[in-house]
C-alpha positions in Angstrom: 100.4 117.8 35.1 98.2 115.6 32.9 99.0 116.0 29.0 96.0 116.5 27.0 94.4 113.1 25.5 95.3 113.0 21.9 93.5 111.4 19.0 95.0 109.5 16.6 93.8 112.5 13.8 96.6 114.5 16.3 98.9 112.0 16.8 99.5 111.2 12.8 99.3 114.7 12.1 101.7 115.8 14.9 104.2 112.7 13.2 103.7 113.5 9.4 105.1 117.5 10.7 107.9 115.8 12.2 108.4 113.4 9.0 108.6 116.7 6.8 111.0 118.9 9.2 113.3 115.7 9.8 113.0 115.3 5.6 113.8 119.3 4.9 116.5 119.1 6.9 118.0 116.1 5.2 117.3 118.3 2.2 119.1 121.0 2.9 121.9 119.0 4.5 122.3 117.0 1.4 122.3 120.4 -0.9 125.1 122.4 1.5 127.2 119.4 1.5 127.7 119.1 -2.3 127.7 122.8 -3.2 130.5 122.7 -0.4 131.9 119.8 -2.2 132.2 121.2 -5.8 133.5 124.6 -4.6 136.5 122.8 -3.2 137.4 121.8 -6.9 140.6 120.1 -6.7 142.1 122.0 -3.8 142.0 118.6 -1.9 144.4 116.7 -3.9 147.8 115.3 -2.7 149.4 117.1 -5.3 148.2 120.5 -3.4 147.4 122.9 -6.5 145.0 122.4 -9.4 147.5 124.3 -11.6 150.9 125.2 -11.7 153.5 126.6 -14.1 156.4 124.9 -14.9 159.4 125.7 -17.6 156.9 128.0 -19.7 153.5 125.6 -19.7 150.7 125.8 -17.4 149.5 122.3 -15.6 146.3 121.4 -14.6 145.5 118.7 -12.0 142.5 117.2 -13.2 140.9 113.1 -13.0 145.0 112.6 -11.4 146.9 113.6 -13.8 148.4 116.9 -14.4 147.9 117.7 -18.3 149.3 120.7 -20.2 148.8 122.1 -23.9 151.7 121.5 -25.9 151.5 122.5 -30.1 148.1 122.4 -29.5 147.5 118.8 -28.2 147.0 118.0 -24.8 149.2 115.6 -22.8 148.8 113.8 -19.7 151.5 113.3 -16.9 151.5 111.2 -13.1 154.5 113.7 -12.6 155.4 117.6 -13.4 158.6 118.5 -15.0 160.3 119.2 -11.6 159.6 116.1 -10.1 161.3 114.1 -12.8 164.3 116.7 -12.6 165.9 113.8 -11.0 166.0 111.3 -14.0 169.1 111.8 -15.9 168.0 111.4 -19.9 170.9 111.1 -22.7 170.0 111.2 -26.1 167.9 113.1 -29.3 164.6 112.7 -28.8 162.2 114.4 -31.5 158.5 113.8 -31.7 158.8 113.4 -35.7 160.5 110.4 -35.8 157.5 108.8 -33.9 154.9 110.2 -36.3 152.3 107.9 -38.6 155.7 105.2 -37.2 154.6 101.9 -35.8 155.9 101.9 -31.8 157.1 98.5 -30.3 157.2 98.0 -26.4 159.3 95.6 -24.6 158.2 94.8 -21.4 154.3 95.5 -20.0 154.1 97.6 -17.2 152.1 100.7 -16.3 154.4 103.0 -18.4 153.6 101.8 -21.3 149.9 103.4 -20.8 151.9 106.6 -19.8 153.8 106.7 -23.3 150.0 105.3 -25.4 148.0 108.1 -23.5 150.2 110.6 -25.1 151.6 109.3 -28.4 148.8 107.2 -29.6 147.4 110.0 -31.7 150.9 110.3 -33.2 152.4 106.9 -34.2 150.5 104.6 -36.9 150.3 101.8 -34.7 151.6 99.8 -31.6 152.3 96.8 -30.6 154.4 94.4 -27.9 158.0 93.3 -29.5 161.5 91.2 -28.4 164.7 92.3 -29.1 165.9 88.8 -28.3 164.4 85.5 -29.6 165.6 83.9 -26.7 163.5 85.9 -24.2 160.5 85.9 -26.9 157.3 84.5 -25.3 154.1 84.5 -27.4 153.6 85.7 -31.3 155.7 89.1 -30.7 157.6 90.1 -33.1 161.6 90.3 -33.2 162.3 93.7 -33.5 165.8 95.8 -33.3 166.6 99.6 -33.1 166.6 100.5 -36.1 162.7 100.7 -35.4 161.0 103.0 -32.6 160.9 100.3 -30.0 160.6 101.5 -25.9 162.4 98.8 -23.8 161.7 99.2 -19.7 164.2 97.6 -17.5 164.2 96.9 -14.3 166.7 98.5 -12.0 167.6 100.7 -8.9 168.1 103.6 -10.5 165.8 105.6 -12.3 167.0 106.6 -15.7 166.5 106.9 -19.6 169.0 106.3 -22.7 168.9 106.2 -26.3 170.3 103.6 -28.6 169.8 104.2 -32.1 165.8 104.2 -32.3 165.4 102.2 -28.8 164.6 103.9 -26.0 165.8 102.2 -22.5 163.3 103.1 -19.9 164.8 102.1 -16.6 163.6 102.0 -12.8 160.6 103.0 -12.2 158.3 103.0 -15.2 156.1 105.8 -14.8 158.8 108.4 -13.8 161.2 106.9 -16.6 158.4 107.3 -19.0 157.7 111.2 -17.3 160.7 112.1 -17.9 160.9 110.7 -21.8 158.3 112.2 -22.8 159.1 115.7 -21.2 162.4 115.4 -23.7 160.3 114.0 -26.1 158.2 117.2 -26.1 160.9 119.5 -25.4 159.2 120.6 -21.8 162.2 119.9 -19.8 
């Protein structure tokens, strides 16, 4: 069978018709696909829920990090109160004795975004310290705990502790500093 002689008026008609279907459906691909993708909110996560209750507040999952309302601020946590169940924390922690205080750190480390991201609006100011000259590098200043100063340690096990005004964040930084601040806030 002999197909019909075209002319080029039917040929580049015949492949602008196929241009547009091919482009509709790219369209419409395109379209489904992201609808799809905003429907499935945060249900992909790793943490496996976009919100949760926990000891009397309500969590939501949101840019990875689960924040809560608490007195009407809102906080921001890598953990939820039962995953830093774990961390043993002695000592009287109370949110006023941070408030329009300066706050020292000891030690850089990705807590100490953990404790800014919640207390900044609270304390007057912040800064890096050294509790020992000896150990001192830079400009810091030499500061003792009888001023709100949050030492992190190194160490195998994960834990917090209180020594006059110094908090000892131990292990691993952003648990430790979980946990603190769920005292801190009186959530756990």
């Amino acid at each position: 069978m002999l197909d019909k002689i075209k002319t080029k008026e039917e040929i580049e008609k015949k492949r602008k018709k196929n241009h547009i279907f091919i482009g509709t459906i790219m369209i419409l691909l395109l379209v489904v696909s992201t609808a799809g993708y905003s429907l499935m909110g945060n249900s992909g996560t790793n943490q496996g829920a976009s919100s949760v209750k926990q000891n009397g507040f309500e969590f939501f999952y949101e840019d990875g990090l689960w924040k809560t309302e608490i007195n009407g601020g809102i906080f921001n946590f890598q953990f939820l109160p039962e995953e830093v169940l774990d961390v043993p924390v002695t000592g009287f922690y109370d949110l006023n004795n941070y408030i329009n205080q300066p706050l020292y750190f000891v030690g850089t480390n990705q807590g100490n975004a953990e404790v800014l991201i919640n207390l900044q609006k609270y304390v007057s100011r912040y800064q890096g310290a050294c509790i020992d000259s000896s150990d001192c590098e830079g400009n810091l200043p030499l500061k003792d705990c009888s001023n709100n100063l949050i030492i992190f340690e190194e160490g195998n096990e994960t834990l917090v502790q209180q020594n006059g005004l110094c908090v000892y964040l131990t292990g691993d930084p952003i648990k430790s500093a979980d946990a603190f601040l769920y005292k801190l806030l009186g959530v756990n």
